[in-house]
N, C-alpha and C positions, 0 to 999 in steps of 0.2 A: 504493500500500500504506500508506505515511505516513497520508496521510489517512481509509482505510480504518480503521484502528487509531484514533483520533483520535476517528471517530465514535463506535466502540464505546466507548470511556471516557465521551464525551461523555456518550451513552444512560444510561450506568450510573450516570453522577451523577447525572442529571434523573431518572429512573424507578426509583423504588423502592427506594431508596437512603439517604433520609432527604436533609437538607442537611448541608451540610461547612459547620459553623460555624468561619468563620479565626478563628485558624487551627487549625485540628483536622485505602534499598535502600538474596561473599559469601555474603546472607540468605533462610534459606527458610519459609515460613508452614508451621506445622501443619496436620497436617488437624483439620476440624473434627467427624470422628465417625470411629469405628474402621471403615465402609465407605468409607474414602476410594482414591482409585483406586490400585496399587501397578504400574506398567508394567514389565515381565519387560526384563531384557537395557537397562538404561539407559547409554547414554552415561558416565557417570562410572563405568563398570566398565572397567578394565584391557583385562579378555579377556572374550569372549563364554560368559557365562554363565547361570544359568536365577533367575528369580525369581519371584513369585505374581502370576496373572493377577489381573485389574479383575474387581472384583463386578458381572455385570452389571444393566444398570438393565431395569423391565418392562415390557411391554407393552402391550398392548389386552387380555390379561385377568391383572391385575396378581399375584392372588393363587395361580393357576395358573402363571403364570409365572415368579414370585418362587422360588416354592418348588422349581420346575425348576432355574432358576438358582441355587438353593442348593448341591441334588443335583451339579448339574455344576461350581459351582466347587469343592465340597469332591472331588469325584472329581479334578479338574486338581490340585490341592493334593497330592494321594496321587501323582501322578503323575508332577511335577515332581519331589518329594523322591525318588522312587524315579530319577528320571533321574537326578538330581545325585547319588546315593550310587552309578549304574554308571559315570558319569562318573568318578568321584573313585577308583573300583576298575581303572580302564580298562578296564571293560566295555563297547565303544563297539558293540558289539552290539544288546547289551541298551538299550544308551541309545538307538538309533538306533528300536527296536521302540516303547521310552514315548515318544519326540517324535512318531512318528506319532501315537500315541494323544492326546498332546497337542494335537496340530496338527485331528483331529477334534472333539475337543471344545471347543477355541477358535472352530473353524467355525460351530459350531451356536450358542454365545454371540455371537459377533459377524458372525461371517460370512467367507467363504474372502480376502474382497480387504482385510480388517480390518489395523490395524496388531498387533492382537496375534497374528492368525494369522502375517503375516511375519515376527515376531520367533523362532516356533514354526517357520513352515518355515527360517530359518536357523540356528539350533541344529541341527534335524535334518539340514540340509546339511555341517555341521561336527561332526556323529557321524559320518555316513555317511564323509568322507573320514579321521578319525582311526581310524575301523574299519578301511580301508584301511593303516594302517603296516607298516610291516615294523618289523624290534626296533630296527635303526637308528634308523630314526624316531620310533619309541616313546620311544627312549631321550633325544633331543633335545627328545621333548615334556615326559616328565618332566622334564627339567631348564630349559624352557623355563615350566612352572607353580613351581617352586620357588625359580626367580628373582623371579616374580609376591611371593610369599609373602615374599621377601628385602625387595624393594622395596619392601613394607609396613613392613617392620620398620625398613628405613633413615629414611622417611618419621617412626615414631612416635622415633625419636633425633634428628628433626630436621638428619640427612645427607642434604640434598638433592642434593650432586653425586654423591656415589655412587649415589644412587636415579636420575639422570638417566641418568649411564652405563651401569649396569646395563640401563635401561630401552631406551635406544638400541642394547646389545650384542645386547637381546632383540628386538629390529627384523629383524636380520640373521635372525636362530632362526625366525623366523615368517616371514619371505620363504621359506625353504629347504622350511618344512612345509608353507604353504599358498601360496604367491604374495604376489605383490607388491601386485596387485591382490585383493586378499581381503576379503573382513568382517573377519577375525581382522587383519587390518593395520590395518582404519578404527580398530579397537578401540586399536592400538599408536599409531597418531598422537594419538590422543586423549592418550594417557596420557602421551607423550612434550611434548608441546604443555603439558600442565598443569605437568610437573616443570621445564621451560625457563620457566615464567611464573613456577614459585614459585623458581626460581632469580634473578631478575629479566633473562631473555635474553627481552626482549617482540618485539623483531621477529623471533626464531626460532621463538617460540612460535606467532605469527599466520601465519607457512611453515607450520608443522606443520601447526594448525587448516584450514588452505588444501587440504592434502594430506587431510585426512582428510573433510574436507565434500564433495569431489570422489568419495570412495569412499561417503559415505554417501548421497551422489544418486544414485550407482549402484543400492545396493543396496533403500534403505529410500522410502516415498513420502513425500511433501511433509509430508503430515503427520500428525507422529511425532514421540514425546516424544526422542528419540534427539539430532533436529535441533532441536528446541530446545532443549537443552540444549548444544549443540553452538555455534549461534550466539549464545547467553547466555556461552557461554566467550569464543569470539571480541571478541565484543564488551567482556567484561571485560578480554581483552589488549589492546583497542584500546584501550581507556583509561588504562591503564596507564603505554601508548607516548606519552597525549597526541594522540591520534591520533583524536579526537573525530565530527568525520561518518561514517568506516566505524563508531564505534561504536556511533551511533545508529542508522544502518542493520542491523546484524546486531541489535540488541537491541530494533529493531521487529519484524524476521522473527520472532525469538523470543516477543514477544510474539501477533504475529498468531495463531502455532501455538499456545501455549499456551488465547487466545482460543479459535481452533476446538474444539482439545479438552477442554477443560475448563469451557470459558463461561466470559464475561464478567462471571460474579458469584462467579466462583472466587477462592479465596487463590491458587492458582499464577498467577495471571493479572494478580490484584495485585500480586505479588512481582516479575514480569516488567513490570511498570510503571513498579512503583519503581524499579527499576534503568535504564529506559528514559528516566524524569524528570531522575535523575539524569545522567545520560548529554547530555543536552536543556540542562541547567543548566551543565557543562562546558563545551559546545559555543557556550556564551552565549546559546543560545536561550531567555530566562527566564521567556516567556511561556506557551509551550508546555509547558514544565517543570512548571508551577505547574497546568496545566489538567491534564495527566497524573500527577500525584503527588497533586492531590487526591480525585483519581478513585482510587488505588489505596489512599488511605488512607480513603475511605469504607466500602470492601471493606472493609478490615481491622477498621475499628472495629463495622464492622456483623456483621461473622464472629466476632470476637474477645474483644469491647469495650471497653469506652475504656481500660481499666489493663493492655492487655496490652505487650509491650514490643517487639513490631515495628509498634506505632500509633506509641507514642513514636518507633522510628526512623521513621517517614513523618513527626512533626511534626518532626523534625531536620533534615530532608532539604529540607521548608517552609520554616522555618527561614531554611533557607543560600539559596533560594533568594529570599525576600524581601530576606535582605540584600542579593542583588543587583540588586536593583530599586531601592536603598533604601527599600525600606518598616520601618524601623527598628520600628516597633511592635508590627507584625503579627508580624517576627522573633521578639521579644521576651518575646510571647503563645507562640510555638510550640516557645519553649526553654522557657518557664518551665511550660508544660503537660508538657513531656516528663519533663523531669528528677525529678519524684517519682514518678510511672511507674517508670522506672530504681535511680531510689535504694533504693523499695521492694523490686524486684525482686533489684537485683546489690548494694547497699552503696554508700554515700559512695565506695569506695575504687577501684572498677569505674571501667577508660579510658572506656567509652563515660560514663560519668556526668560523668569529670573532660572531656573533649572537649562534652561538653552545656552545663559551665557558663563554658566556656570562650569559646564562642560567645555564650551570654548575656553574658557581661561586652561582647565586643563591639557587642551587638545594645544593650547602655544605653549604653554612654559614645556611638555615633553616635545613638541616641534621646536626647540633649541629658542622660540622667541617670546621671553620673559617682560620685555619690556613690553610690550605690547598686553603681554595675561595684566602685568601689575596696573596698567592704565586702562583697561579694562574693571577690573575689580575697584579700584579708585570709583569710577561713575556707578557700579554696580552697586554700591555699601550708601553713596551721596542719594540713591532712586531707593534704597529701602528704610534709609533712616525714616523712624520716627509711623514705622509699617509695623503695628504688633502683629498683624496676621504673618507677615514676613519675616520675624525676626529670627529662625533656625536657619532661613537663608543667609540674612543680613550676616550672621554669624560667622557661616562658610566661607562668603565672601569677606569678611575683614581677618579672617584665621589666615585665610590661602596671601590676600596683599602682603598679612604680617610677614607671613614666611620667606614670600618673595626680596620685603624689603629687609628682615633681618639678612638673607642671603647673599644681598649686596653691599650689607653693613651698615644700612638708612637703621640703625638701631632708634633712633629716638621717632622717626616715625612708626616703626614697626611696634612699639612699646605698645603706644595706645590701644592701637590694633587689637594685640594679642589681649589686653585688660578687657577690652568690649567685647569680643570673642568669648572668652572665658566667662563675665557676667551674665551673658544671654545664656550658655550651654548649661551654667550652673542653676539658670531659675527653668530649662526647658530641660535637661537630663538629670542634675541633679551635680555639687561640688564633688561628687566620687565618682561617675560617670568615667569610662575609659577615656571618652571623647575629649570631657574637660582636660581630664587630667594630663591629658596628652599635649591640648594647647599650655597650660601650664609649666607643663616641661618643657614646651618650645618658649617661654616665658625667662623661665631659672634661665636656662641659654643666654639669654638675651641681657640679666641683669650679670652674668659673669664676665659676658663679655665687657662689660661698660665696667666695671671693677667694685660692682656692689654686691660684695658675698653675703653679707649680712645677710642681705633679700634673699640671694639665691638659696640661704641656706634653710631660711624659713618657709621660702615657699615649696623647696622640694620635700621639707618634713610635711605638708599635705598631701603627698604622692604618694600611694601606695602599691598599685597596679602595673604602671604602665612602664616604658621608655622610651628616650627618645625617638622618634624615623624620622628619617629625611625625607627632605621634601618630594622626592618624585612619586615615593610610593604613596602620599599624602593626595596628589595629584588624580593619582589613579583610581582612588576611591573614590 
């Protein structure tokens, strides 16, 4: 399958594509015109719900066809909304009546073994059993969606343990009305899986993800936007975990499906790249990384073009990845392309801009031109001052100047530097923190050199952990 994938990126760089001038993944691509495909019943929904079929594409007599398929998606459209507002009435009667008709007219667009017709016959299988309640049950399902509706709202105050709990007491609620073994359960692991990831519980999250890909193989085929997005989750919790070959593995499955359905010259298929490159790059695989991120950002620039800002994130992502080749230069090209992209787009004051020139500084000081990183970081530290949302950056950036300028012997610039570095890391990691303690001891350095032992000797008795490194490996990180 690896290699499988591989080739189709390869294909899509070579053929038609233009070339990937070097150097020229969360994140999801726009579509690129308002018929972009819209998949009913997606994975990232809670509960099984209804949404607007794919416009379908024509035929062998296009203009006969087209228009057919106009007729029939605007009639699914009529028909869907009318399901969701019996649904929403608990008219699961009535609902169960329009998903038939749904489910016919998905037929004739795509065909009875299609993935949107099965998304179409399991709605109407979960009308058909909710028509079934008794008031008991009714009454457990209302209160079973209005938890749904809770755990939004927990979610936008950013209460994720109460959204998690909530979310797992509503596990129990759904085993009772539908099984354990249900759709409407795949739909509950999902959800429980994502609030344990955003919780940062990643190896309970990647159980969850385990438990619900098991029901989505049951129910759904190979391929389905559902399961790609499914092992696009997975995969982002492998990562998370550090847990880097299952993560390139689920995050090629992901891409594979995406490839199927959407083609190889898709934005979804780019975006499932990028995250697969990156993935590739974690794993130390740098080579690989670099052949699959260029290929995803050729997509992008060629769907997009050049000044949009998920190019830039593909030239960032380059970027990190030649650093790790050492190819200092090339990095150096793919920060400095990105970041006016960015700046344009979000403002000087935007993380991802201040995280872009962050990496440039280190992409010159190991490209041998320091003087250039330290007057960099100079405007970088003067655009965060006084930024509390900023200040772990702020920090980075007056830690990396200090270093720069102790290294050329600017000690009384560098002083300050290192004190504000230090002050921020100790109120955001804490005065024993490796990090601190680290700038600290580039600190003692700095009062030794200037001929104040005293200080040096006081401040390295709060050092317990760490030792000196020198600046490159500092860089690197």
């Amino acid at each position: 399958m690896r290699r499988f994938f591989l080739l189709g990126l390869l294909t899509s760089l070579l053929t038609g594509c233009g070339s990937s001038n070097p150097p020229a993944a969360t994140n999801q691509d726009p579509p690129k015109s308002s018929n972009a495909t819209k998949p009913p019943l997606t994975a990232q929904q809670p509960l099984p719900s209804t949404g607007d079929a794919a416009t379908p594409a024509p035929t062998s007599d296009p203009k006969s066809r087209s228009e057919e398929a106009l007729a029939l998606s605007k009639q699914l459209d009529q028909i869907v909304a009318a399901a969701n507002a019996a649904q929403s009435e608990y008219d699961f009667s009535k609902a169960t009546q329009l998903w038939e008709q749904a489910l016919e007219v998905l037929t004739k667009l795509y065909g009875s073994k299609s993935w949107q017709a099965l998304n179409a016959k399991l709605a109407l299988e979960n009308a058909r059993v909710q028509a079934s309640f008794n008031q008991a049950q009714l009454t457990k399902l209302k209160q079973l969606l209005k938890d749904q509706t809770e755990i939004a709202s927990l979610l936008k105050q950013a209460k994720t343990d109460a959204a998690l709990e909530l979310a797992q007491r509503s596990q129990q609620t759904t085993t009772d009305l539908f099984g354990s073994d249900s759709w409407m359960m795949a739909k509950q692991w999902v959800q429980v899986a994502r609030l344990q990831q955003l919780n940062g519980k990643f190896n309970d999250a990647i159980a969850a993800y385990r438990e619900a890909i098991l029901l989505h193989d049951r129910y759904l085929v190979e391929v389905h936007p559902d399961k790609e997005t499914l092992h696009a989750y997975l995969g982002e919790a492998f990562m998370s975990a550090n847990q880097f070959r299952p993560a390139v593995d689920n995050l090629s499955k992901a891409t594979l499906i995406a490839q199927k359905l959407w083609g190889e010259t898709s934005l979804q298929y780019a975006t499932r790249g990028n995250d697969l490159g990156v993935a590739y790059q974690r794993a130390g695989e740098n080579e690989t990384a670099l052949t699959v991120l260029r290929a995803a950002e050729t997509i992008r620039r060629r769907e997009l073009g050049m000044d949009h800002p998920l190019v830039a994130h593909s030239l960032l992502n380059l970027g990190t990845v030649y650093m790790g080749m050492n190819r200092y230069e090339l990095a150096r090209q793919s920060f400095e392309q990105a970041i006016p992209i960015l700046q344009n787009k979000f403002g000087i004051e935007n993380k991802m801009v201040t995280e872009a020139k962050l990496r440039l500084s280190a992409a010159l000081v190991l490209a041998g031109d320091s003087a250039a990183a330290e007057q960099l970081l100079e405007k970088l530290a003067a655009e965060l001052a006084n930024r509390p949302g900023l200040l772990a950056d702020r920090a980075v950036a007056q830690y990396r100047l200090a270093v720069l300028q102790a290294k050329q012997g600017n000690y009384k610039a560098a002083e300050p530097n290192f004190e504000a570095a230090i002050a921020a890391q100790s109120q955001i990691l804490g005065p024993n923190h490796p990090t601190t303690e680290m700038s600290k001891q580039a600190l003692v350095k700095v009062y030794e050199q200037t001929g104040r032992s005293s200080l040096a000797e006081s401040l390295q008795g709060q050092i317990r952990q760490v030792n000196y490194v020198e600046q490159d490996t500092q860089f690197k990180k």
